[in-house]
C-alpha positions in Angstrom: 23.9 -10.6 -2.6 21.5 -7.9 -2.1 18.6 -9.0 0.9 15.0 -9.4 -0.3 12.2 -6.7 -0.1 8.6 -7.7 -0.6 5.7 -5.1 -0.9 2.5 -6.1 -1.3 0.0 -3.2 -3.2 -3.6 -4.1 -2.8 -6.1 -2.6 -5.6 -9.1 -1.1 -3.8 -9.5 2.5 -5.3 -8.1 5.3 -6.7 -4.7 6.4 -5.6 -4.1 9.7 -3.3 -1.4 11.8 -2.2 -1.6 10.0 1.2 -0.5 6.3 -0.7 2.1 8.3 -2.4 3.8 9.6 0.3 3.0 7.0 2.6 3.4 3.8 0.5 4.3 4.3 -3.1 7.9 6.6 -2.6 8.9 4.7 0.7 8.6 1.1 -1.2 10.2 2.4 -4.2 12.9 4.2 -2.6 13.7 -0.1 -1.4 14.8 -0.9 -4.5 17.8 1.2 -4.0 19.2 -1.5 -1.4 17.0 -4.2 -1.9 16.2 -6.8 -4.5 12.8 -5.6 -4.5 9.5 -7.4 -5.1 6.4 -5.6 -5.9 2.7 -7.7 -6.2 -0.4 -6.5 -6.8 -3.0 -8.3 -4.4 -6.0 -8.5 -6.6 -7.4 -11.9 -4.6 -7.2 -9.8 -1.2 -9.4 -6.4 -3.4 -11.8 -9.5 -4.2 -12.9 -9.8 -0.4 -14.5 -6.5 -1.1 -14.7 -5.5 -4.4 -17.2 -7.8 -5.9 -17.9 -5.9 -9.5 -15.8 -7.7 -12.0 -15.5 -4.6 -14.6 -14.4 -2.3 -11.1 -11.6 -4.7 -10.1 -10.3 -5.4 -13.1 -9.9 -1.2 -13.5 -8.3 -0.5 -10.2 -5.7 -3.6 -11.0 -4.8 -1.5 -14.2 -5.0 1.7 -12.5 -2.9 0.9 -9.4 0.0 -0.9 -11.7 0.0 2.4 -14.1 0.0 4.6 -11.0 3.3 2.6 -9.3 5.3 3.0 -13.2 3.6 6.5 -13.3 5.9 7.5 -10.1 9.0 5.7 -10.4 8.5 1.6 -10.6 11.0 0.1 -13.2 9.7 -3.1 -14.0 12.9 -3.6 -15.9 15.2 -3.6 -12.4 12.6 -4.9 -9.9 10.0 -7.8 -10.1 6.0 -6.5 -10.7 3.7 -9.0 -10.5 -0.1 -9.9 -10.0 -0.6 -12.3 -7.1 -3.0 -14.4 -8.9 -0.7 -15.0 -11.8 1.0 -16.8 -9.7 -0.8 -20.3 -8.8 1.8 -21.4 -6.7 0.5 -18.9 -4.6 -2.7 -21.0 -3.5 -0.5 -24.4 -3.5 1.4 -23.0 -0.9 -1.9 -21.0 0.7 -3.1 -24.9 1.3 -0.1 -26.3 2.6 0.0 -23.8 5.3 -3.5 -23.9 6.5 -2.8 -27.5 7.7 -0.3 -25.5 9.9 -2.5 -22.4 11.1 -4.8 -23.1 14.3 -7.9 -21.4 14.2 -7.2 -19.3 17.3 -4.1 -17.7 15.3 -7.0 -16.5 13.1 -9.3 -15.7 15.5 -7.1 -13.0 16.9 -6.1 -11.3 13.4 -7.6 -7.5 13.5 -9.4 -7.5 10.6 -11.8 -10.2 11.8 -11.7 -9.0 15.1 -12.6 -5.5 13.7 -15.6 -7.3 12.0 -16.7 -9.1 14.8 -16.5 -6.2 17.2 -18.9 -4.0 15.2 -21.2 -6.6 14.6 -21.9 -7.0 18.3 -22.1 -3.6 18.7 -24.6 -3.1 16.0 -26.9 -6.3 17.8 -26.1 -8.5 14.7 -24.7 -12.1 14.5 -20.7 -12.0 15.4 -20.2 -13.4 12.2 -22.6 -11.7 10.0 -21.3 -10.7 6.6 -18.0 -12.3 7.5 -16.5 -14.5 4.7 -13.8 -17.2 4.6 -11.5 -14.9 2.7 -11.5 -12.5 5.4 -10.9 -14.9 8.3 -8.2 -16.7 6.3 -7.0 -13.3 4.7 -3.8 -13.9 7.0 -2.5 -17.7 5.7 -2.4 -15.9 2.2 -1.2 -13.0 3.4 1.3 -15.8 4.7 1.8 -17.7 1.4 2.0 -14.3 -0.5 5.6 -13.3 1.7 7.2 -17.0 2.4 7.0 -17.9 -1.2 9.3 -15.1 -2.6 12.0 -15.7 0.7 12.0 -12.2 1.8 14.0 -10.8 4.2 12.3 -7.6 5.2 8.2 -6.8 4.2 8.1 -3.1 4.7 4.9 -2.3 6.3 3.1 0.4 8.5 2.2 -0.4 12.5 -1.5 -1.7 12.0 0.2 -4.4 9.4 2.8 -5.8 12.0 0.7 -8.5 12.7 0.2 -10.3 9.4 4.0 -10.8 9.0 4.1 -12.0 12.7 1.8 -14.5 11.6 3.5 -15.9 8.3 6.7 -15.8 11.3 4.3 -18.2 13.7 3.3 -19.9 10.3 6.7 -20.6 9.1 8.3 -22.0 12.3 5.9 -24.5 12.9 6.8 -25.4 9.4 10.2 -25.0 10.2 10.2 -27.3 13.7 7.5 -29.9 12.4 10.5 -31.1 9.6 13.7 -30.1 11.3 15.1 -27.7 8.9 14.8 -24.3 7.0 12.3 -25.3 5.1 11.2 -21.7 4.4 12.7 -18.7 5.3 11.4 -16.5 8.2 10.7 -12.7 7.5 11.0 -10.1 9.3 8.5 -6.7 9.1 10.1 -3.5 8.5 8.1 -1.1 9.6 8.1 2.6 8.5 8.0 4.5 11.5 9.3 7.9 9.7 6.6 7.6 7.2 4.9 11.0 6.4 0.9 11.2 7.9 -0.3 13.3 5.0 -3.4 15.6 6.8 -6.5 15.3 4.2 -8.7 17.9 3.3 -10.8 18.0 7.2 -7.0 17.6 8.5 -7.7 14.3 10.0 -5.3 11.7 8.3 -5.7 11.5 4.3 -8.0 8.1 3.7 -10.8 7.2 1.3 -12.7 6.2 4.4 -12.8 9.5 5.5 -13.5 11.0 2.1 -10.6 13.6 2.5 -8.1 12.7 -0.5 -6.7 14.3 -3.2 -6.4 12.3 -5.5 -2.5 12.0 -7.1 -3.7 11.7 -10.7 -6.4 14.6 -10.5 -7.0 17.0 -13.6 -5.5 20.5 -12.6 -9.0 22.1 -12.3 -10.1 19.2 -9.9 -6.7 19.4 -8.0 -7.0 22.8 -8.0 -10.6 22.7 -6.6 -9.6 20.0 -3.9 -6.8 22.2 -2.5 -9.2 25.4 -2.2 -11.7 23.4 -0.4 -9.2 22.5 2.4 -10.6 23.6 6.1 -9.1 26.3 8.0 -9.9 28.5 11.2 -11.3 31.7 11.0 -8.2 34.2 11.4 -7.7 37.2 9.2 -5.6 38.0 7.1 -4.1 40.2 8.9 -3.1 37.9 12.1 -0.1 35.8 12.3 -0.4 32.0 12.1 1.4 29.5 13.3 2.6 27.3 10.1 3.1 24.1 12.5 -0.7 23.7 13.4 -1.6 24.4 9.5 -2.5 21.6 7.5 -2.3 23.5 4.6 1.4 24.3 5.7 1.9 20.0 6.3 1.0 19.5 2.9 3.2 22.0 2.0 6.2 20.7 3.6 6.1 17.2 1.7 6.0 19.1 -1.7 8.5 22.1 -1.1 12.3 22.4 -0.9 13.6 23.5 2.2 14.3 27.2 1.1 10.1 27.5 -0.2 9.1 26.3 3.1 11.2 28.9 5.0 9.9 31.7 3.3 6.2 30.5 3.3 6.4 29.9 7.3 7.7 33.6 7.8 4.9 34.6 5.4 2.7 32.8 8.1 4.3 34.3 11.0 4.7 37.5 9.7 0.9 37.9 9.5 -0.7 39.4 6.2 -1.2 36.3 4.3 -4.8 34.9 3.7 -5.7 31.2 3.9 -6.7 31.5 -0.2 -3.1 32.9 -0.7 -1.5 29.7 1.2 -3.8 27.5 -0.6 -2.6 29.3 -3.8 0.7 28.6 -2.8 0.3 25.0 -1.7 -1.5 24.6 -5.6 1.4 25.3 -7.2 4.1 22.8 -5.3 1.1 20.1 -5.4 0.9 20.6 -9.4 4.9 21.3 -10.3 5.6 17.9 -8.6 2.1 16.3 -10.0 1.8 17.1 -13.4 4.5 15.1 -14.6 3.6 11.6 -13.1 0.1 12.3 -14.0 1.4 13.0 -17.8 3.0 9.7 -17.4 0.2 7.6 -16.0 -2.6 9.0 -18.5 0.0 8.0 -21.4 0.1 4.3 -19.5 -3.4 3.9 -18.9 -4.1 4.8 -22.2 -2.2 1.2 -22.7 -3.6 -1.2 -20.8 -2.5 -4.1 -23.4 1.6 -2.7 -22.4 -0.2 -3.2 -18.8 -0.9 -6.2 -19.1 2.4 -7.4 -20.8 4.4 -5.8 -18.1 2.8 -7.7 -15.8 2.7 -11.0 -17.6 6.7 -10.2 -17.7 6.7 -10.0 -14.1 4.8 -13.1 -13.3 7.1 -14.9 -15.9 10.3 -13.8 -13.6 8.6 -14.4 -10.3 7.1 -18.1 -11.4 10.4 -19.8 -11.2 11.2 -18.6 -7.6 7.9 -19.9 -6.4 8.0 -22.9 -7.8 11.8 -23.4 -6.3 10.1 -22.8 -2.7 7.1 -24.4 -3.5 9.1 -27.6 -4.4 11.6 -27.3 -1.3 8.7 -27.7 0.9 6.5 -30.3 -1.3 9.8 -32.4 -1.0 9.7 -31.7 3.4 6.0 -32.9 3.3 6.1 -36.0 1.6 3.9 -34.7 -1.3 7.0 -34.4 -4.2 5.9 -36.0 -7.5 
């Protein structure tokens, strides 16, 4: 039998070409190997995103922009994390196992708590519950479904090291495998896709492009990318060129050979390499956004796909959610 992959996709904004390179094709590309399991964390958006008509668009958008690029709900399980209620069962088990100190050192809170005190405030001003205990559902969200591997990037090591702390104490307490221990995958080769200042792509930065953007927007995004002053005239080194970076991630093997001796070569403008760089970005673009303004267009087929999903995943939860009912002493 195949091992167990579980990616978790939380819906917090539009989607970019950094989550596509560095999230959406590396989790999708699992599903090759892996009996993988996609969730939409819309309970985790809700520590942030408080308007009702905003959260319920960005769940919509993020689950047409995963089936825009590639996600076959037919082959792989696609689910929303609160249509599953044996999510929060479990979620409440487990805090009876989590010490607050195991909480007190998760980043996020730490992170919070840190700026606070630099800003003079309270520690825990503007700190809620769902942030402190954002790790025991993180937790219950990954030992329910019994996955082997959670692919994740560096700064998200932690959260499956805790559901690991979580579920041995589990495990010891009652003398068995009561729920399966995961390990975290962690995507060291993923791509860091430069934004438009060249600092890492991310909406905290402000320096996306979108990956669903009209071709005049896209268009407009890529031209606005900084560069140094050098002529047109001068050779440039491709390698230091974000523009080139970009480039790279969209381009066969053969377009990015001629386009760095173009560079090298000298006589190529920064509008000519951002001319070039348009027409990669759209030829792999304009199909998947095709696709997810044809999906989105359907948010009642949304819906039902993930409704499908939930109906698949229910059933495995409630096995796991039973096994360890049955270890407590709390089986009906």
């Amino acid at each position: 039998m195949k091992k167990i992959a579980l990616t978790g996709i939380k819906p917090t904004g539009i989607l970019h070409i950094g989550n596509y390179f560095g999230a959406i094709k590396p989790a999708l590309r699992l599903a090759r190997e892996y009996d993988a399991r996609y969730f939409i964390a819309d309970y985790h958006a809700l520590n942030t995103v408080k308007d009702p008509q905003m959260l319920a668009a960005h769940i919509r958008e993020v689950a047409a922009g995963w089936l825009a690029a590639g996600l076959n709900p037919e082959e792989v399980l696609f689910y929303r994390q609160s249509a599953i209620p044996e999510t929060f069962e479990l979620t409440t088990i487990l805090m009876a196992f989590t010490s607050k100190g195991l909480m007190n050192r998760a980043h996020a809170y730490k992170a919070a708590v840190q700026e606070n005190l630099e800003n003079h405030a309270d520690p825990d001003a503007g700190i809620n519950m769902g942030l402190f205990t954002y790790p025991v559902l993180m937790a219950a969200d990954i030992l329910l479904f019994n996955p082997d591997v959670v692919p994740v990037g560096k700064d998200q090591v932690q959260h499956v090291e805790m559901a690991q702390d979580i579920a041995q104490g589990i495990n010891f307490t009652y003398s068995g495998e009561i729920l399966k221990i995961p390990q975290a995958a962690v995507q060291a080769e993923v791509a860091v896709v430069p934004g438009l200042d060249g600092q890492k792509m991310s909406k905290s930065y402000g320096n996306t492009i979108p990956l669903f953007a009209p071709e005049k927007q896209l268009r407009k995004l890529i031209m606005r990318i900084v560069t140094n002053s050098q002529g047109v005239e001068e050779p440039k080194d491709p390698e230091t060129s974000q523009i080139y970076r970009l480039y790279k991630l969209f381009a066969s093997a053969e377009e990015q050979q001629a386009l760095a001796k173009q560079y090298r070569e000298g006589g190529m403008g920064w509008g000519d390499a951002k001319e070039e760089l348009f027409q990669v970005v759209h030829r792999e673009l304009s199909p998947l956004r095709d696709r997810f303004e044809a999906i989105i267009a359907e948010p009642g087929t949304i819906d039902t796909i993930l409704a499908q999903g939930a109906a698949k995943a229910r059933p495995l939860a409630q096995a796991t959610l039973n096994r360890l009912r049955r270890a407590v002493g709390i089986a009906g």
